[in-house]
C-alpha positions as CSV (number, residue, x, y, z in Angstrom):
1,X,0.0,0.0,0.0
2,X,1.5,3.1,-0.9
3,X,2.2,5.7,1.7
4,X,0.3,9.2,1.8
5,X,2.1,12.7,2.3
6,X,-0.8,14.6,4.0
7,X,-1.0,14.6,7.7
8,X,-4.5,12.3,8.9
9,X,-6.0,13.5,11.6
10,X,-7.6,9.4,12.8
11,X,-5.7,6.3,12.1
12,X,-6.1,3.8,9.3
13,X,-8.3,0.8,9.5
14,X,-5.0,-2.0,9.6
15,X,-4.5,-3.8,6.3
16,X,-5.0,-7.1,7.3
17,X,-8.9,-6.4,7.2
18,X,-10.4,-6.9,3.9
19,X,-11.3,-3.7,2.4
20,X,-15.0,-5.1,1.6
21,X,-15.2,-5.3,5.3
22,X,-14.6,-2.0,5.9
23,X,-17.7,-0.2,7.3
24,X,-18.5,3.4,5.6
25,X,-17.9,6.0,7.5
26,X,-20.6,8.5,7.7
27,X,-19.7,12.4,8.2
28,X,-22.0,14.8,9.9
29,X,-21.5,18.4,8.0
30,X,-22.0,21.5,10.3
31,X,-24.8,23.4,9.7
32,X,-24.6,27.3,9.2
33,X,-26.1,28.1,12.5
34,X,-24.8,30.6,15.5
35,X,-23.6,33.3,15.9
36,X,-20.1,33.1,13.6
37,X,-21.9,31.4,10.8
38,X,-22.8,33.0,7.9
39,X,-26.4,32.4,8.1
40,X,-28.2,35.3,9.0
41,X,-30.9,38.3,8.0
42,X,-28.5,38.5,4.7
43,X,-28.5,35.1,3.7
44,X,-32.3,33.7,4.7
45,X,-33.8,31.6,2.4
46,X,-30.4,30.5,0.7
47,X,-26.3,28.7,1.2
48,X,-23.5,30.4,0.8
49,X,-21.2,28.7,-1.7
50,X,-18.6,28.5,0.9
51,X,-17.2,25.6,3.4
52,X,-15.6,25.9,6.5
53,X,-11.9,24.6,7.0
54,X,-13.2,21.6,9.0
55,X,-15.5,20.3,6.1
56,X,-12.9,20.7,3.9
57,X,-10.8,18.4,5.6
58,X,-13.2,15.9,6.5
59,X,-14.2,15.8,2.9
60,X,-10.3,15.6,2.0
61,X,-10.2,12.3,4.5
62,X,-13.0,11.2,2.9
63,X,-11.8,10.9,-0.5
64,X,-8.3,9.3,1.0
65,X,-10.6,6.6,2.7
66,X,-12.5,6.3,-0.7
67,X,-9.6,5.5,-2.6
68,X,-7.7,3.6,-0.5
69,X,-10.8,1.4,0.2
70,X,-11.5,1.2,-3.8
71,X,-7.7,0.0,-4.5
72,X,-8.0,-2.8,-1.5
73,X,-11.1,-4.2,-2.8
74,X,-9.3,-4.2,-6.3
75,X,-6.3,-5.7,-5.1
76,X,-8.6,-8.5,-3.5
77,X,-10.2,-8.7,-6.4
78,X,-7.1,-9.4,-8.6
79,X,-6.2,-11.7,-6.4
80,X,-9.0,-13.4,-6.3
81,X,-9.3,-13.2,-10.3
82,X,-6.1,-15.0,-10.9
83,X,-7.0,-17.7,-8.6
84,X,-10.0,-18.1,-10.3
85,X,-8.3,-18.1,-13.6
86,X,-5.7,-21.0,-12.3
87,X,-8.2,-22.7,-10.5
88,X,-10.9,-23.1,-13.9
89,X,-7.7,-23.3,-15.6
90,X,-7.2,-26.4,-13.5
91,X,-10.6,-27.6,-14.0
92,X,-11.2,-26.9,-17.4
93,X,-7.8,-29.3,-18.2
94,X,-8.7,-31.9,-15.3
95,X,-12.4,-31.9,-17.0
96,X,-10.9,-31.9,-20.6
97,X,-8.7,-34.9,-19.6
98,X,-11.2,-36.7,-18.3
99,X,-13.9,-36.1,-20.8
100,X,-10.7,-37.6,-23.2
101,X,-10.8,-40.9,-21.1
102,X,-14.2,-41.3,-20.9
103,X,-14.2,-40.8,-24.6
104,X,-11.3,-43.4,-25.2
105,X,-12.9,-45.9,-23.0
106,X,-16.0,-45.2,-24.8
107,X,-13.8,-46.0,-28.2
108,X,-12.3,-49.1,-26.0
109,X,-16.2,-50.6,-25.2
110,X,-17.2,-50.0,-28.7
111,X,-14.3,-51.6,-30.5
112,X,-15.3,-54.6,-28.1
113,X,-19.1,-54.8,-28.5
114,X,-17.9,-54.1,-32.5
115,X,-15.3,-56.9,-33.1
116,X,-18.1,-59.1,-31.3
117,X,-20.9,-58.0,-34.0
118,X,-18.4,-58.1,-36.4
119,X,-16.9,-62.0,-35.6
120,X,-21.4,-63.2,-35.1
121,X,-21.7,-61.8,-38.6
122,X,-19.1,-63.4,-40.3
123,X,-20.3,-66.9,-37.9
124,X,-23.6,-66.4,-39.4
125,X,-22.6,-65.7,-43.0
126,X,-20.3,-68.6,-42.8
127,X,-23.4,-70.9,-41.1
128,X,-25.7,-69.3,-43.8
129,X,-23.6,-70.7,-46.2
130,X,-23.5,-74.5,-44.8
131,X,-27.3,-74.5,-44.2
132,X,-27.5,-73.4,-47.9
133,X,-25.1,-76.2,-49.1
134,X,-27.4,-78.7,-47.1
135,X,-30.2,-77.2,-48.3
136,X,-29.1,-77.9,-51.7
137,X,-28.4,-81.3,-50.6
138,X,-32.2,-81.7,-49.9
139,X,-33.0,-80.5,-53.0
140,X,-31.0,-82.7,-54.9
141,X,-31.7,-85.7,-52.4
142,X,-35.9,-84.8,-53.6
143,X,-34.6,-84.5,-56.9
144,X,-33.0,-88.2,-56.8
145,X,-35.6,-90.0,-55.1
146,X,-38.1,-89.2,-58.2
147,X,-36.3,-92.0,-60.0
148,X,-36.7,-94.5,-57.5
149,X,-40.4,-93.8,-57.1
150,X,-40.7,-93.7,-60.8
151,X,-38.9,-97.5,-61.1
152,X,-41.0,-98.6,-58.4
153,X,-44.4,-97.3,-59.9
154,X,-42.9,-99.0,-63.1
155,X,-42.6,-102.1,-61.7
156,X,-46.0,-102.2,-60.1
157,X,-47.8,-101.6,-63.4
158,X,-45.6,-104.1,-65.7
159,X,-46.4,-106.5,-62.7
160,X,-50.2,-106.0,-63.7
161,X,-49.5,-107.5,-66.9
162,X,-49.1,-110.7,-65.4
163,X,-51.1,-113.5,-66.7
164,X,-53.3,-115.7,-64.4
165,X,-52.5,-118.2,-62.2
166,X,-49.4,-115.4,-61.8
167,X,-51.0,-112.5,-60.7
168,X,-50.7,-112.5,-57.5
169,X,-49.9,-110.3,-54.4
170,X,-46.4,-112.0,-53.9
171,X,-43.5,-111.1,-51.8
172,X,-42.3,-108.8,-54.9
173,X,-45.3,-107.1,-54.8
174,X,-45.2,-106.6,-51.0
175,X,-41.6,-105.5,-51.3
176,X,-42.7,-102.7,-54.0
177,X,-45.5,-101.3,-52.3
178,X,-43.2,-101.0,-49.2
179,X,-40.4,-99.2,-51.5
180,X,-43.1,-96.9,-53.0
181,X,-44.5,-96.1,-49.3
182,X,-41.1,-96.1,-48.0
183,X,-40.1,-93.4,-50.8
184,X,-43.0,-91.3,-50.3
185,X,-42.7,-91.0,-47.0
186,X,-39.1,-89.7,-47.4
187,X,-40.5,-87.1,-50.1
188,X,-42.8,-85.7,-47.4
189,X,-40.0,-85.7,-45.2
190,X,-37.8,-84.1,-47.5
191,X,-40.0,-81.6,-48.3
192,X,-40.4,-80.2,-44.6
193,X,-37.0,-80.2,-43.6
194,X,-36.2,-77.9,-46.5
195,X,-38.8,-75.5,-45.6
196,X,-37.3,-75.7,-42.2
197,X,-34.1,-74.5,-43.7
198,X,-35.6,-72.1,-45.9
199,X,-37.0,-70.2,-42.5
200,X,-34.0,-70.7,-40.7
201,X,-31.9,-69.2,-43.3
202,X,-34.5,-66.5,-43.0
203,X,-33.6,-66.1,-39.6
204,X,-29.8,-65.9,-39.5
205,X,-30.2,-63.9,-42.4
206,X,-32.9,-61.1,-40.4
207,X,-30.1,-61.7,-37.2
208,X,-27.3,-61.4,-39.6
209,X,-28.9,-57.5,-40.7
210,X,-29.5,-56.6,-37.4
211,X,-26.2,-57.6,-36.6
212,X,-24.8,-55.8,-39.1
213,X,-26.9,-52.7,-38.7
214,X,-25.7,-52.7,-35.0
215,X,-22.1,-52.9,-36.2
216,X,-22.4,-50.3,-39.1
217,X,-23.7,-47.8,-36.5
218,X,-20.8,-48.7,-34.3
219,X,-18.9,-47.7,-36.7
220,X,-20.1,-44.8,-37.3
221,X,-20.0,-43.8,-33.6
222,X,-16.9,-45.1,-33.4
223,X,-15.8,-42.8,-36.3
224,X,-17.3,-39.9,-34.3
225,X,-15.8,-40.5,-31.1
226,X,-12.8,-41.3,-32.5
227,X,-12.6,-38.0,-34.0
228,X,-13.9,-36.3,-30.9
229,X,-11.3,-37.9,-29.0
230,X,-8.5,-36.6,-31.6
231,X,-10.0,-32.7,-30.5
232,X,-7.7,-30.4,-28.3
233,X,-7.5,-26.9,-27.5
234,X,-5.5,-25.7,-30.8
235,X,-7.8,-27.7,-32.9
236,X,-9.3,-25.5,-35.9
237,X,-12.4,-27.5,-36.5
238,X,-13.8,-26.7,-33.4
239,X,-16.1,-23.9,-33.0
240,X,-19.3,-23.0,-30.5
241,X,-22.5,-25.0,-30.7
242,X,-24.6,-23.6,-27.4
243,X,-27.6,-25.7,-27.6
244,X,-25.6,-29.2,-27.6
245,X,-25.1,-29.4,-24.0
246,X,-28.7,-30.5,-23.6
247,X,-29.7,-34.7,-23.6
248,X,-31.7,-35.7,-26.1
249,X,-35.5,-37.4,-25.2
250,X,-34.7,-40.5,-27.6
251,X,-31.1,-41.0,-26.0
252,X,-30.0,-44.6,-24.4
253,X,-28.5,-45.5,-21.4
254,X,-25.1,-47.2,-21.0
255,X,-26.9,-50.4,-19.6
256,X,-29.6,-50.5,-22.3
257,X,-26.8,-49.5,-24.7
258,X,-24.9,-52.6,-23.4
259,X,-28.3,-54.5,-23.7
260,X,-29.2,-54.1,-26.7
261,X,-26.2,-55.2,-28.1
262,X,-26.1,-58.2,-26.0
263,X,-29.8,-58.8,-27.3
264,X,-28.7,-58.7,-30.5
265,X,-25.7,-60.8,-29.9
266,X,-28.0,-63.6,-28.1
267,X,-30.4,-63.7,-30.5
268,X,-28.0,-64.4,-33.2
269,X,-25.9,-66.8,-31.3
270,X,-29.1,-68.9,-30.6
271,X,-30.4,-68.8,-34.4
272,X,-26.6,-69.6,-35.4
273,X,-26.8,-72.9,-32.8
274,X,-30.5,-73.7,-34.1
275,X,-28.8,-73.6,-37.3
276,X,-25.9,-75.9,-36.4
277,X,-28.3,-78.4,-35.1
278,X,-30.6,-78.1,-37.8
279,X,-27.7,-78.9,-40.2
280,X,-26.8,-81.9,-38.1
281,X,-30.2,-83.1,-38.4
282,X,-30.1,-82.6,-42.0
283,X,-27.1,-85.1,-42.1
284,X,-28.8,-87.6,-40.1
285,X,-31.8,-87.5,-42.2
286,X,-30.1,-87.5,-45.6
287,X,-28.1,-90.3,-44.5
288,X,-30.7,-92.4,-43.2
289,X,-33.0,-92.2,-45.9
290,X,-30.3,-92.9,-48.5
291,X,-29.4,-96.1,-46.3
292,X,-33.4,-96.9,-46.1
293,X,-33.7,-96.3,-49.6
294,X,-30.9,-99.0,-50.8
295,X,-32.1,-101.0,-48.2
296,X,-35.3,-101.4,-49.4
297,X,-33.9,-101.2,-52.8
298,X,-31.8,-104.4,-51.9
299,X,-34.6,-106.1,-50.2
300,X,-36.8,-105.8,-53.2
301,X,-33.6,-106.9,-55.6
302,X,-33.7,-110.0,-53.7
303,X,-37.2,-110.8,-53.4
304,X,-36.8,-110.6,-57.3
305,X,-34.0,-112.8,-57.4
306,X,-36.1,-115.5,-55.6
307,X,-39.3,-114.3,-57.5
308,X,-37.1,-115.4,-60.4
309,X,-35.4,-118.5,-59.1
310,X,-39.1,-119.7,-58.8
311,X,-40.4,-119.0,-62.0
312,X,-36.9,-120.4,-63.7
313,X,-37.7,-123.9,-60.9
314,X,-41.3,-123.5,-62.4
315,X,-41.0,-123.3,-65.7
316,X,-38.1,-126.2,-65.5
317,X,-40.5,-128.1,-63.9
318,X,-43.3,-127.6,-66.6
319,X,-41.0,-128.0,-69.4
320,X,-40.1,-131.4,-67.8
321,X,-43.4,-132.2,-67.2
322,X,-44.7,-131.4,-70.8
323,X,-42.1,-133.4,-72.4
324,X,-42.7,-136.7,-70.0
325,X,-46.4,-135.4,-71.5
326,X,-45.8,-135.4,-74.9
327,X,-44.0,-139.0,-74.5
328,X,-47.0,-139.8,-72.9
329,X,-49.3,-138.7,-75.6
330,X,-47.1,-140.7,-78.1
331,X,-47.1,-144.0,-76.4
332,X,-50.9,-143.2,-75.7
333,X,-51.5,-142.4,-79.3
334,X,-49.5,-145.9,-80.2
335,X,-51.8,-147.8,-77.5
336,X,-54.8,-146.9,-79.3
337,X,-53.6,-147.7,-83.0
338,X,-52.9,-151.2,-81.4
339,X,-56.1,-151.7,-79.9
340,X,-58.1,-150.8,-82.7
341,X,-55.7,-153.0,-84.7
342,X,-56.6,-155.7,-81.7
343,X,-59.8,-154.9,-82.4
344,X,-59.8,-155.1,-86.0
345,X,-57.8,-158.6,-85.8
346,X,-60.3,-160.1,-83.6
347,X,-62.8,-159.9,-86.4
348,X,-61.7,-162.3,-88.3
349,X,-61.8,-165.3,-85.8
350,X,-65.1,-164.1,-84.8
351,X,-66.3,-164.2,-87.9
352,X,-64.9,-167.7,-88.4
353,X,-66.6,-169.0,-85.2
354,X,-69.9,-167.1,-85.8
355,X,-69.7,-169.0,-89.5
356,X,-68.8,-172.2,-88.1
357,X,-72.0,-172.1,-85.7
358,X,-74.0,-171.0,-89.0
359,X,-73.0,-173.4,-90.7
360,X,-73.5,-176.4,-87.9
361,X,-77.1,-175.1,-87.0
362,X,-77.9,-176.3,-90.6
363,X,-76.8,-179.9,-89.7
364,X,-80.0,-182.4,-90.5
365,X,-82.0,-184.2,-88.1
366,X,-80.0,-186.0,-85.3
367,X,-76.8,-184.3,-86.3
368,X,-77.8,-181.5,-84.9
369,X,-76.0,-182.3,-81.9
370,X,-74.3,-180.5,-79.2
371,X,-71.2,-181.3,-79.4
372,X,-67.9,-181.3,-77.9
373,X,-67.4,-179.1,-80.7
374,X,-70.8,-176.8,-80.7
375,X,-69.4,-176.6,-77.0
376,X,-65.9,-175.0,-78.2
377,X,-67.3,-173.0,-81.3
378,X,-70.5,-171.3,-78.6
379,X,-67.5,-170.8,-75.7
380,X,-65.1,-169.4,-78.2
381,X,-67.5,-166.8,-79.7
382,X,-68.2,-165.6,-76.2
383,X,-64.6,-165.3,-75.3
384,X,-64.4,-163.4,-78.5
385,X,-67.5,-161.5,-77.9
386,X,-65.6,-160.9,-74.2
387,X,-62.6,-160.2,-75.3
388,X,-63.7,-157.3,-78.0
389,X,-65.7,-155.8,-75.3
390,X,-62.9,-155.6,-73.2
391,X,-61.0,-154.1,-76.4
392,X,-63.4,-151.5,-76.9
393,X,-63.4,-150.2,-72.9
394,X,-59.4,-150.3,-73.1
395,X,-59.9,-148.2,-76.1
396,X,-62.4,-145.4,-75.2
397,X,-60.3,-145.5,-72.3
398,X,-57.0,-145.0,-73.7
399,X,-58.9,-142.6,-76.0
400,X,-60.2,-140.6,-72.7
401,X,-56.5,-140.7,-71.5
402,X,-55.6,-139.0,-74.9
403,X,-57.8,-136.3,-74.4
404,X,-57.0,-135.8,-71.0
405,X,-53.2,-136.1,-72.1
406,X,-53.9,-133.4,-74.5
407,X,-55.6,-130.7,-71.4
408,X,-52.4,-131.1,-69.9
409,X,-50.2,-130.6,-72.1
410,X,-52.1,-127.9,-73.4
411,X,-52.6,-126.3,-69.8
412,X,-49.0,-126.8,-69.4
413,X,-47.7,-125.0,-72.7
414,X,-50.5,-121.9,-71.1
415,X,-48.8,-122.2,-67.9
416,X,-45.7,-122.3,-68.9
417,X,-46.5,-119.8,-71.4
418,X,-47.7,-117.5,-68.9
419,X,-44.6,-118.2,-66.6
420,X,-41.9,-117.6,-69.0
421,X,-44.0,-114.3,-69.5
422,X,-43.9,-113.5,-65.6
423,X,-39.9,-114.1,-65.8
424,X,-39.4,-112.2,-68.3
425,X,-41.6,-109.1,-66.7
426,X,-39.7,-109.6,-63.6
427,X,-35.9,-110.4,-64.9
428,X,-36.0,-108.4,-68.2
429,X,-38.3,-105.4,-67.6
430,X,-38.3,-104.4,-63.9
431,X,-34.6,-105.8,-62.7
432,X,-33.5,-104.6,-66.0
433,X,-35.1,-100.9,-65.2
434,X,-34.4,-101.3,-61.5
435,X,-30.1,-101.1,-62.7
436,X,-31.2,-97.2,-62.9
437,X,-31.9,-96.9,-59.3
438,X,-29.4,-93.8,-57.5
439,X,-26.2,-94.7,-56.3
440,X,-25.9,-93.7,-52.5
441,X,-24.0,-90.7,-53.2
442,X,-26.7,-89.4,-55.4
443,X,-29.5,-89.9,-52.7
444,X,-27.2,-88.5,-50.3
445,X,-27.2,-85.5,-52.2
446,X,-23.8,-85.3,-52.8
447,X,-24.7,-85.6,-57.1
């Protein structure tokens, strides 16, 4: 405080009391009144211009007290300016600082939540992109199983064609109808499963976008931040923006910004597991139908082969028995020309004995006797007689035989006729079409 040259009549209020503390001093100024005043019968109604020597100095002290007080209360204020200035100084850097580390560990959470979207994306893409390649297995397993049903279907209606006795509900037949239920069946099954997969690939591919719109908008923000973060005090993009200070209605919360993510996350991890089983599934059923399929397909082979073996022991059989037949017919045939020719030779002697009697009965008188010799001729006719009768039976006997000879061999030309006609349906036609049927790759759906 600087010193003052005029002589002060009181002493100074000491320094170490703030100057805003200092009370103000009031002054009473004497009035013109008594008798050495100026006041009087000349000067009613009005004042003088003049001061006495005491109100000059009080008013002198006054203005001292006035100006010291005004440059103590500046001085404090100074003072208390530049600790103000040092202390939002202080603040202003310790805030700036930490608004930086809250924005890098912003950039920190986002990069994490980010390379997580970013690694369920590509897991679903990738899983998208098995489910399709089984899908297309399915398809092509659907595709391949229209031969099979086609063979089969085939095989029923050449069966139809059979002939009689042959047309009947064998163990081919049963075999067939089992393959053709057996492939339908599969069609059906086929035919879910890859809508199944069509909605699931639906699914991861919704999940995959939502993902991906979750991790584009990270991006973004991380872009924003990042740049925000990059900000300092000499920076010459940054200008003032008063109204941005405020929170907006529609802003999230760190925990349901973390939550949504995580949402997001979950629900794509648990489509991209439904998915993974789903494709295991697939394999199972693709693999079990194809091994149905050819085992059916074997089962019905070999009911063939058998079918066949059957028809070949049958038709062996017949062919046997239609040549014994035909021997038959021939030694039949060969009994009857030698009956009739017995027959025909036993006319003759009966003709001689039936003379002979003629003759005799014409004998005269007493010489119509009977005869050791009437005896013989009588007997002999009748033996004759006998033995023609006994001719004739033999033949229309042998000639029944003939004709019964002759049904069989005809009815074993038909049936043979009619098996050499189910072989060759079954061996030539549907074994024959049947070498078509998928290999187990192709009903796999690996072709």
């Amino acid at each position: 405080m600087a010193q003052t040259d005029v002589l002060l009549t009181q002493q100074l209020a000491p320094q170490t009391v703030p100057a805003c503390e200092l009370p103000r001093k009031l002054y009473d100024v004497a009035r013109n009144t008594g008798a050495y005043t100026s006041s009087g019968l000349a000067t009613a109604g009005f004042r003088s211009a003049r001061y006495l020597v005491d109100e000059w100095f009080q008013n002198c002290y006054a203005r001292y007290h006035e100006a010291f007080a005004d440059r103590d209360r500046s001085e404090g204020q100074r003072h208390e300016s530049r600790q103000l200035v040092a202390a939002t100084e202080a603040l202003a850097q310790c805030t700036q600082e930490d608004s930086t580390g809250k924005v890098g560990a912003r950039l920190q959470d986002m990069h994490c939540w980010k390379s997580e979207l970013q690694h369920e994306v590509s897991e679903l893409s990738a899983e998208t992109d098995l489910l399709l390649a089984q899908k297309q297995r399915l398809e092509r397993t659907l595709d391949a199983t229209a031969v099979p049903f086609s063979i089969t279907t085939d095989n029923l209606q050449c069966r139809e064609r059979r002939q009689h006795p042959d047309l009947v509900r064998d163990h081919v037949e049963m075999e067939l109808l089992k393959e053709a239920e057996l492939i339908r069946n599969i069609q059906e099954l086929l035919k879910r499963t890859i809508m199944q997969a069509v909605n699931q690939i639906r699914l991861n591919r919704e999940h995959k976008e939502t993902c991906e719109m979750d991790w584009s908008d990270k991006v973004e923000a991380y872009s924003i931040d990042q740049t925000c973060a990059l900000y300092h005090n000499q920076s010459t993009e940054v200008q003032f923006y008063p109204h941005t200070a405020k929170f907006e209605e529609s802003a999230s919360t760190p925990e349901t910004w973390a939550r949504f993510t995580q949402e997001n996350l979950y629900r794509a991890e648990r489509e991209r597991l439904a998915s993974v089983n789903l494709r295991v599934l697939i394999d199972c059923i693709l693999r079990d139908t194809a091994e149905d399929l050819r085992l059916q397909c074997d089962a019905v082979n070999l009911a063939f082969g058998r079918r066949c073996e059957e028809l070949e022991d049958a038709c062996h059989k017949l062919k046997n028995h239609l040549h014994k037949t035909l021997r038959e017919v021939t030694d039949q045939e060969h009994n009857i020309a030698a009956l009739k020719q017995a027959i025909k030779d036993k006319e003759a002697p009966l003709k001689v004995a039936q003379t002979r009697l003629y003759q005799r009965s014409h004998r005269p008188n007493v010489e119509l006797c009977r005869d050791a010799a009437q005896f013989r001729l009588v007997s002999e006719v009748e033996e004759l007689n006998m033995s023609l009768v006994a001719l004739k039976e033999k033949l229309l006997e042998a000639e029944q035989s003939l004709r019964n000879l002759e049904d069989t061999r005809m009815n074993l030309e038909k049936d043979l006729a009619v098996k050499t006609n189910s072989l060759f349906i079954d061996r030539q036609k549907c074994m024959t079409h049947r070498a078509r049927y998928p290999t187990i790759l192709q009903l796999a759906g690996y072709q």
